[in-house]
C-alpha positions in Angstrom: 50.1 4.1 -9.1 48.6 2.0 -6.5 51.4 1.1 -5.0 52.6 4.6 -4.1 49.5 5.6 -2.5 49.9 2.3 -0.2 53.3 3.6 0.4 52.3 7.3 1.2 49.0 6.1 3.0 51.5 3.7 5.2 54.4 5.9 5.8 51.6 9.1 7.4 49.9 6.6 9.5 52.9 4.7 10.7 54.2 8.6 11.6 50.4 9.2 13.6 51.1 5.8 15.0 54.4 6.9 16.7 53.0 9.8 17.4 50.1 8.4 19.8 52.5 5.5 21.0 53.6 6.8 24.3 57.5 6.8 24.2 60.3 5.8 22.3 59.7 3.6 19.6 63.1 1.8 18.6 62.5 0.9 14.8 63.8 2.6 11.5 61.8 4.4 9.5 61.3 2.1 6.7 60.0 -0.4 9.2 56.9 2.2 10.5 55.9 2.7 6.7 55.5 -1.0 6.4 53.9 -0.9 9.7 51.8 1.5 8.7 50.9 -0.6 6.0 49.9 -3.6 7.3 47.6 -1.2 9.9 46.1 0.0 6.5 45.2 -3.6 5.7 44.3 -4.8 8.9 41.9 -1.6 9.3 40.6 -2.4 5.9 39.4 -5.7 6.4 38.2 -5.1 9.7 35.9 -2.6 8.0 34.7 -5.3 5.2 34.0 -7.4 8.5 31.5 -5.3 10.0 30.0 -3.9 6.7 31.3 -0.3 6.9 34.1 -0.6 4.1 31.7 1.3 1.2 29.7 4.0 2.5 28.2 7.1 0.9 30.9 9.9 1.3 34.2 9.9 3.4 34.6 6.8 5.3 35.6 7.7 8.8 35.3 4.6 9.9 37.5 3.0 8.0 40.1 5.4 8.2 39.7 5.5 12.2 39.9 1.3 12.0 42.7 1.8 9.9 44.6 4.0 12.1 43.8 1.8 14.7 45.7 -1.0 12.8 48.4 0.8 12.2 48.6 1.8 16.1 48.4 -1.9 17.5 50.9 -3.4 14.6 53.8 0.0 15.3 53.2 -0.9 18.9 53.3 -4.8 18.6 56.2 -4.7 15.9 58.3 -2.5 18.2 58.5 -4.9 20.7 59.3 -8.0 18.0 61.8 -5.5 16.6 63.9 -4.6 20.1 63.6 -8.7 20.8 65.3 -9.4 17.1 67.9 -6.5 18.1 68.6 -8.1 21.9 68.0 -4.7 23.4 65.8 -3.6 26.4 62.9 -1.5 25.6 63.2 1.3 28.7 59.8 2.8 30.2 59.5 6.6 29.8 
């Protein structure tokens, strides 16, 4: 059952992570869940790093780091992604 909350957790902030990217982003769907993902993760352990991973309560700020996350990796894996597909990311 884990597995599907990873997957629903990734593919909503992969989404807010488009939708704060300013622009087009080029990659499929699929790809911002896994994106998305990985933020999760990288938020996570950035979290564990500075001690607020377990608090009392809801943890904003761990949810904020791991929106964060997913906002640098949708930003750095759309530009990896339009390099694998040869095209030319246009300014907008």
């Amino acid at each position: 059952m884990q597995w599907l909350w990873a997957i629903i957790v990734g593919f909503v902030l992969g989404l807010i992570a488009r939708a704060i990217l300013p622009g087009k982003q080029h990659q499929p769907l699929w790809l911002t869940t896994l994106f998305g993902m990985a933020g999760a993760i990288l938020g996570n352990a950035v979290a564990g790093w500075i001690g607020v991973a377990h608090t009392g309560g809801i943890d904003w700020t761990r949810h904020l780091l791991q929106l964060a996350g997913a906002v640098l990796i949708v930003a750095l894996g759309d530009m990896v992604y339009m390099s694998l597909r040869g095209g030319k990311k246009q300014m907008t």
